[in-house]
N, C-alpha and C positions, 0 to 999 in steps of 0.2 A: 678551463672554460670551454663550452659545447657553442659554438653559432646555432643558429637556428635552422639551418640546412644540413647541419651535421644532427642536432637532436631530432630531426624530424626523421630523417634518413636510417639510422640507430633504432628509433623506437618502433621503426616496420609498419605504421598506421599511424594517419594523420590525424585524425581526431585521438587517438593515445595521446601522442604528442601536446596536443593542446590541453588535455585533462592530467596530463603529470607537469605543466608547467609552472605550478605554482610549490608542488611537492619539492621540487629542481629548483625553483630559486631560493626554499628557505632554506636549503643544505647549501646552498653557494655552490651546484654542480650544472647550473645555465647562467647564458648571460640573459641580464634585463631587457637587454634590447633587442625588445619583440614588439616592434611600435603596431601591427597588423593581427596580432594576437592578444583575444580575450581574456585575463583569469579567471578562474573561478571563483574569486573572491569578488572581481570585477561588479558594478552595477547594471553593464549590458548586455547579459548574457554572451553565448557564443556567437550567436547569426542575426539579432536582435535584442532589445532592450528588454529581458526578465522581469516579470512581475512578482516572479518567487523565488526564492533562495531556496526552500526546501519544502520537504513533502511528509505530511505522515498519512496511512491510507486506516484507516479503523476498520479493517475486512472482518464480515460476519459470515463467519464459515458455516455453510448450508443453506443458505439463501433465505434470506427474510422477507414477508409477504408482502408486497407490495399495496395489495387492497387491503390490506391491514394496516397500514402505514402511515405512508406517504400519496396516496394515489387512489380517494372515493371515488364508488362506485356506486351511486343511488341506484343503479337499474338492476344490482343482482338481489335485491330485497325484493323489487316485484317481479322478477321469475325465478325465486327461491324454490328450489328443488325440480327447476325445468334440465333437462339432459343438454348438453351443448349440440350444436349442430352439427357434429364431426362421427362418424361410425367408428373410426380409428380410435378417439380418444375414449366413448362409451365402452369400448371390446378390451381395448387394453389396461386400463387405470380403472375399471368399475367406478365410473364417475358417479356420486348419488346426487348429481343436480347442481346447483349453480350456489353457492354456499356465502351470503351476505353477510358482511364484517360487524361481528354483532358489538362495537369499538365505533364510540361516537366523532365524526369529525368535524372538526370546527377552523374556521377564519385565526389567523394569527396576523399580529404588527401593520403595518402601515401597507406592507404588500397584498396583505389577506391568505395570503395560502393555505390553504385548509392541511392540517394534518391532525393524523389520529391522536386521540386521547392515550393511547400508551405511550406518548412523548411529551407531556405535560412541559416539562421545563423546557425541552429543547424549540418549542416552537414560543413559548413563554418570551424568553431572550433572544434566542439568536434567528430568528425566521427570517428575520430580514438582511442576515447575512448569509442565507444559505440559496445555491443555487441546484433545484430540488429537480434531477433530470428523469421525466415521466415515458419516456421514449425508449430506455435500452431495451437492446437485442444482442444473442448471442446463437452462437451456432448450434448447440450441443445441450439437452438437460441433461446430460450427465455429471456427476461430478468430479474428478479426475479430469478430464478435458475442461471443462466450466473455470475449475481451475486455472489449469497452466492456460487458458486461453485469457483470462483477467489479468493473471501475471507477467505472460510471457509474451500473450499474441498467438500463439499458436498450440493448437493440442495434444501435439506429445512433445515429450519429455527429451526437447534436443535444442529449445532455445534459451538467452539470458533472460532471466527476470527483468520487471520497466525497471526499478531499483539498481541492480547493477549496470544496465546500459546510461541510467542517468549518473551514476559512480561514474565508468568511463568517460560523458561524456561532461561534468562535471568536476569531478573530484571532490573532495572534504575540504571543509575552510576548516579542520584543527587535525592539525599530523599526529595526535594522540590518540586518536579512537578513529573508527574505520568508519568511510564514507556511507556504509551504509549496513543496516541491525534490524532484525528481523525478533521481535517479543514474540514469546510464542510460551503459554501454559503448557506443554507437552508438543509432540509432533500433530498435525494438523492433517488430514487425506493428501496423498501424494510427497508430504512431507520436505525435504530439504531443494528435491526441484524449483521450490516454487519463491526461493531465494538464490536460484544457482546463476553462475554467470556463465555457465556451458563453455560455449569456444572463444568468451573475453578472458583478457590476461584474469589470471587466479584473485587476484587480490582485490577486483573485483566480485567476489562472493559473499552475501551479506552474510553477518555473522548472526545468526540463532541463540537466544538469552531465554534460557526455562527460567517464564517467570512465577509457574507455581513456588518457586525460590524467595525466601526474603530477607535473610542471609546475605549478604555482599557478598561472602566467599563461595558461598553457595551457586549464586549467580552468575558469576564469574569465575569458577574454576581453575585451576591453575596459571593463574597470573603471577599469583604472588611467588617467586623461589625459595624452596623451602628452605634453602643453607645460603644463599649466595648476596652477599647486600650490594646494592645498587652501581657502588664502583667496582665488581669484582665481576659484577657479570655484563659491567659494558668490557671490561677488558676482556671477557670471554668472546662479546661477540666481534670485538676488533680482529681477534685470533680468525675465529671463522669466517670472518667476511674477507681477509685476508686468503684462505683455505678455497672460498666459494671463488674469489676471483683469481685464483688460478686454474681451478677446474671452468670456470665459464671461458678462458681467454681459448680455451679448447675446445669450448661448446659454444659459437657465438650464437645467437639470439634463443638461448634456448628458455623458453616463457617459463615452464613450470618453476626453473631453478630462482631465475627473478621472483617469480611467485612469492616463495620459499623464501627464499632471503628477505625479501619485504616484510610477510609474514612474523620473522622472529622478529626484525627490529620493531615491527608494531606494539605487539606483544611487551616488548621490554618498554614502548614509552606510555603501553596503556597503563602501568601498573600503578603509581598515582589517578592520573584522570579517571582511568574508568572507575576505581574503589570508589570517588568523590561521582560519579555521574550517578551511579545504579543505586543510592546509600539513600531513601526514601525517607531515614532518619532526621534527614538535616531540612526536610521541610518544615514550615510549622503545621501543630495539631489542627489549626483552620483549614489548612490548603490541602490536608489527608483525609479530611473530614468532607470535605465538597468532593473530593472523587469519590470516596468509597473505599472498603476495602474486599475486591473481590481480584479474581486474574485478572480481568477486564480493566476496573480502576486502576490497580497500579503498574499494568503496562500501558497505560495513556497517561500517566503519571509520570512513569521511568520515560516514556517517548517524548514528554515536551523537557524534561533534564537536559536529554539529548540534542534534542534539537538547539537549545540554547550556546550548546556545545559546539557546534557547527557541525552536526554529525547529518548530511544528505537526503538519507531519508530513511523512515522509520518505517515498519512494516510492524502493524498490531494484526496478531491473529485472533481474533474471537473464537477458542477452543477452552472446554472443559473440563477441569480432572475426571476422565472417566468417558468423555464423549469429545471426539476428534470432529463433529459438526453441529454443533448445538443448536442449529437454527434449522433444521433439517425435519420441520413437524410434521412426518407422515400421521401421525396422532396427536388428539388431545393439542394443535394447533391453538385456540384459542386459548387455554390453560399454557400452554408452552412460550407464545408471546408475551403473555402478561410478565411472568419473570425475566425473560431476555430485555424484553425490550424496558423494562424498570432498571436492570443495571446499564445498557446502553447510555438509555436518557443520564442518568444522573451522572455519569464516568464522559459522557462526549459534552456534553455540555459544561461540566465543569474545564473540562482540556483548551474548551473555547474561548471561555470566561477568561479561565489563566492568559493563557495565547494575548488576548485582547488588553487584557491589563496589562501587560508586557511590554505592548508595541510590537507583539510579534506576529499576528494574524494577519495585517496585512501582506507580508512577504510572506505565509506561509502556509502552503495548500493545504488543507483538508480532505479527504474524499472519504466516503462510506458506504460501505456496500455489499456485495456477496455476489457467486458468480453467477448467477441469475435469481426468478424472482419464485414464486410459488401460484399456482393453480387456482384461478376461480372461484371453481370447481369443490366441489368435495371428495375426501379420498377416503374410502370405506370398504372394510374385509365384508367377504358372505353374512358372517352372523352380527354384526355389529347393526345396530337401532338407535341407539343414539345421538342423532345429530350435533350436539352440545361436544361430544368426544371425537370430530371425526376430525383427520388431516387435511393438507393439503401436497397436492403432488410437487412434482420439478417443472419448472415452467420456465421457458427460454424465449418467447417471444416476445414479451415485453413484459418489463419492470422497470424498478424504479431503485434511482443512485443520488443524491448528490455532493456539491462540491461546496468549499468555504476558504475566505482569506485567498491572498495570492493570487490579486488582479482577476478574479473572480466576482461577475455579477453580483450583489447579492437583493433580494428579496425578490427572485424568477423563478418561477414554472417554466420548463420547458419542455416541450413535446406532451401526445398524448398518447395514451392506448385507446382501443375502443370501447364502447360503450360498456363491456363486461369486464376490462383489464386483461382479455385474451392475445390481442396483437398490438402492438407498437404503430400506430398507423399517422402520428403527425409530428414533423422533424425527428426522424426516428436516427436514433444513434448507437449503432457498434460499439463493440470492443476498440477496433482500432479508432473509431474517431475520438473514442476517449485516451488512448495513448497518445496520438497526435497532438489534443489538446494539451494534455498535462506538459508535453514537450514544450510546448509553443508557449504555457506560462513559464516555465523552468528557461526560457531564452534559445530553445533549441527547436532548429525545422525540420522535423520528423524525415523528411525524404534527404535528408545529410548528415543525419549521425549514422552511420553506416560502417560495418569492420568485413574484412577481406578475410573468408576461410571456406574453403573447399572447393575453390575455383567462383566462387560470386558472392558481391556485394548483399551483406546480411541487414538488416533494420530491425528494429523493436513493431514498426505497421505492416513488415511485409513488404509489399506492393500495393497496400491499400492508403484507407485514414483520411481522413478529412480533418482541418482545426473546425471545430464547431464558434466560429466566430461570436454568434450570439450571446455565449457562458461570459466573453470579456465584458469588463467594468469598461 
């Protein structure tokens, strides 16, 4: 038995501590008596009383149009085909004019929110539990940076994902499947960064599920031992854990090796749970029929399995067989939405419906998004004439995200851009204020989940963040 001034001491970082405290009591290797300390099973979160227990994010890789959307713009219809007021953006993106969302928008639910007609169902049902944030900003239109700056907070490729920092500072409510899975139809731009837990201990690393797979085994790849049955290879790992801890009583705190060891024991108790989470089979033909069957559907399908599961948080990638950002319509934009956004609607809005009939929406975030939004503007080569055909560029100054379930507002507008959807110009909200936020429902105060490597204090906000108070119910 470890006191609590020995396990805190031991695990090298005080919030580790706290997020392996519940892992530690179901093995009987902590004592209970922790009258000052939270679990993550807990109902008050770490620093405050949690509004959500878990997260899934339904990211639309390539960024989805904002004035196509979620966020009319009566004024670019009457200066259709006017050049913006900027020399920079005319010279560089051959902008051909101000390009009007030819996507009717209408009034939905008792809130009103206008949202576009290529979201039929989703503003049909659930409008008045979504809180539709018309204000983001982000640094960079690139994507690569755009990226890891949604994911991580910052734009290269040296911090944890929000997913692993919320693993650390959380943990899993089931020791069978890993705090936190990353669905993904093929790799995505920038790829496995954008689930990595960088300089947090390893096991922390969300784990990556090709869900172009439909296949259990497929999905899940070598879980199952191909010779060894269930009592033959826990005696195997008793051998080597016995092995491991006389090589660590020589290495003390050495992360990778705990990594490592965590790791195989996962592994050997996902081998039941995860077959029964990812097996799509065991739904009924009604509940597979309101998702869909595309990538999209059934990793928002395979993400609320999980979620039930007590699995932290879910990470959906919106990727393509054949296209790593499918939302990315430098062309044929309004042809390119109309399909995106038809499997969106029908695949998020059933996830919700489920959710909700559950009893689990309340306690459980939603967000949807891309790492920024899209251009005005029109985006047209030299020979190109047809307006009907043309794109839209990367646009970072403001678009549009929002959130659902888990103590979350619902049936709010918040923030505006201006009159064209060019800039973010009222309660305008960051990247980091959206991590902060997310923190702050998840029961965590952004400026305290904090880990010690390379001589200072790291965070998921940085030095930034705001909670955006207004989003709380």
């Amino acid at each position: 038995m470890l006191t609590r001034r020995q396990l805190i001491r031991r695990s090298g970082a005080g919030f580790g501590a706290v997020g392996m405290l519940s892992s530690l009591a179901a093995t009987g290797q902590a004592s209970a008596a922790v009258p000052d300390a939270t679990l993550p099973s807990g109902a008050s979160g770490l620093h405050h009383a949690a509004r959500a227990k878990r997260v899934i994010f339904l990211f639309m890789n390539g960024a989805p149009s904002h004035v196509d959307t979620f966020d009319p713009k009566p004024m670019l219809q009457k200066h259709a085909g006017e050049k913006p007021n900027d020399d920079s953006i005319n010279k560089k993106n051959r902008a051909a004019g101000y390009m009007p969302s030819p996507f009717k928008f209408s009034k939905h639910g008792q809130s009103g929110i206008e949202v576009s007609e290529l979201f039929p169902k989703l503003a049909a049902k659930h409008i008045d539990n979504l809180c539709v944030v018309r204000s983001m900003h982000t640094d960079v239109p690139n994507h690569e940076p755009g990226l890891l700056m949604m994911q991580s907070g910052n734009q290269q490729p040296t911090r944890p994902s929000m997913g692993s920092w919320l693993s650390y500072g959380l943990g899993s409510e089931n020791e069978n499947l890993p705090s936190f899975i990353a669905l993904s139809p093929g790799l995505p731009v920038v790829g496995p960064q954008l689930w990595s837990s960088a300089f947090l201990p390893g096991h922390h690393q969300g784990v990556e599920i090709d869900t172009n797979h439909r296949d259990v085994k497929k999905l899940i790849q070598n879980v199952q031992h191909p010779a060894l049955n269930a009592d033959q290879q826990r005696q195997q790992l008793k051998v080597l854990q016995a092995l491991n801890d006389l090589h660590r009583q020589q290495r003390p705190g050495e992360a990778s090796l705990d990594a490592h060891i965590r790791s195989m024991e996962l592994a050997f108790q996902m081998q039941h749970e995860a077959s029964d989470a990812f097996d799509l089979s065991k739904e009924s033909q009604a509940t597979r029929d309101a998702y869909g069957d595309t990538e999209y559907s059934r990793s928002c399908l395979i993400g609320r399995r999980l979620l039930e599961r007590g699995v932290r948080v879910v990470q959906v990638f919106y990727v393509k067989k054949g296209s790593k950002q499918p939302w990315d319509t430098h062309k044929n934009n309004n042809t390119g939405h109309k399909g995106l956004c038809a499997d969106a609607d029908r695949a998020t809005t059933a996830l919700l419906t489920d959710l909700k009939q559950r009893g689990m929406l309340e306690d459980t975030l939603v967000i949807w998004g891309g790492e920024f939004g899209r251009t005005p503007y029109a985006q047209m080569d030299k020979k190109q004439t047809d307006i009907s055909k043309a794109g839209r560029d990367h646009h970072h100054t403001g678009f549009s995200m929002w959130l659902a379930g888990g103590g979350v507002r619902g049936g709010y507008a918040h923030g505006a851009t201006d009159d064209f959807g060019m800039h973010a110009v009222e309660n305008r909200v960051h990247v980091h204020d959206l991590h902060a936020s997310v923190l702050h429902l998840m029961g965590i105060d952004h400026t305290k989940l904090t880990y010690r490597y390379s001589g200072r204090d790291y965070r998921l906000t940085d030095i930034h963040g705001r909670v955006v108070n207004d989003w709380l119910a």
